[in-house]
N, C-alpha and C positions, 0 to 999 in steps of 0.2 A: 724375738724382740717385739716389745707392745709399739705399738703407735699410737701418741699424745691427741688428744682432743682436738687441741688446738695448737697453735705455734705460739711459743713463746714472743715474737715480735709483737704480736697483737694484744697483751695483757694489758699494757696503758689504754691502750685504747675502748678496751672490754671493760675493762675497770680501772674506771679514774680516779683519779687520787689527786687532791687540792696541793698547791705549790704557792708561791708567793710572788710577785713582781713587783719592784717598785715604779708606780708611773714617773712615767718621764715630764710631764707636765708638771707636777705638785708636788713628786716625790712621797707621797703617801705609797703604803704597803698595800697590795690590795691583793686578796684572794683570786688563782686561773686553775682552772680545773685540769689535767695532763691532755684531756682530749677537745679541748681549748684551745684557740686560735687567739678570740678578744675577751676582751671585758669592760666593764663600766668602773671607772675610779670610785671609791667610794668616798674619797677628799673631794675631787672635783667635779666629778661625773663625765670626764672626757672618756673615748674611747679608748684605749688602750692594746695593745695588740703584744704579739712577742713571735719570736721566728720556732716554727715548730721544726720539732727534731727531725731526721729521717727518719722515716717509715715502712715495713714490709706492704703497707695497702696501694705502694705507690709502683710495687712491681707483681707483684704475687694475682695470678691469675684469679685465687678464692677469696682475694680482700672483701670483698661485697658479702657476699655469702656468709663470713668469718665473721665482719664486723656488723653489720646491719646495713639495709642499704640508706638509709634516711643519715649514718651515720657517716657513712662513706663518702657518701655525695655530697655533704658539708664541707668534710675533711681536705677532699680533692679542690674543692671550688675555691677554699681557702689557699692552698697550693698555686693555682693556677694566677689567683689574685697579685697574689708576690710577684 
C-alpha cells in the first residue's frame, strides 16, 4: 500500500479555490478565497467575514508542517477569534 503525500483534509487549504459570499451589509456578491476567513466588500468596503468549515489543522499533530506555518497561524487565530 503507497502512502499519500498529503491528507486529503488539507487540499483547500493548500489550494484555495475562490467561493462567493453575499455581504450582509449591502448584499453585493463578493469574492473569499476557501482559506479565507474575511474580506473587504467590494459594494461597500465593509468587512465581511463567514464561519469556516471544520478542519483536520485543528487536530492533526502535522497541521503546521502540512500547511505552512504563516498559514496555520492565521487560520488558528481566526478560529480562536470566534
Amino acid at each position: 500500500m503507497a502512502l499519500k503525500d498529503t491528507c486529503p483534509g488539507s487540499s483547500e487549504i493548500k489550494s484555495p479555490y475562490p467561493e462567493e459570499i453575499k455581504c450582509f451589509f449591502c448584499g453585493v456578491i463578493t469574492e473569499i478565497w476557501t482559506d479565507e476567513v474575511e474580506t473587504t466588500c467590494k459594494g461597500c468596503g465593509k468587512t465581511i467575514s463567514r464561519e469556516m468549515k471544520p478542519s483536520c489543522i485543528e487536530w492533526c499533530p502535522a497541521a503546521k508542517e502540512c500547511v505552512g506555518a504563516e498559514k496555520y497561524e492565521r487560520l488558528m487565530k481566526a478560529r480562536k477569534d470566534k
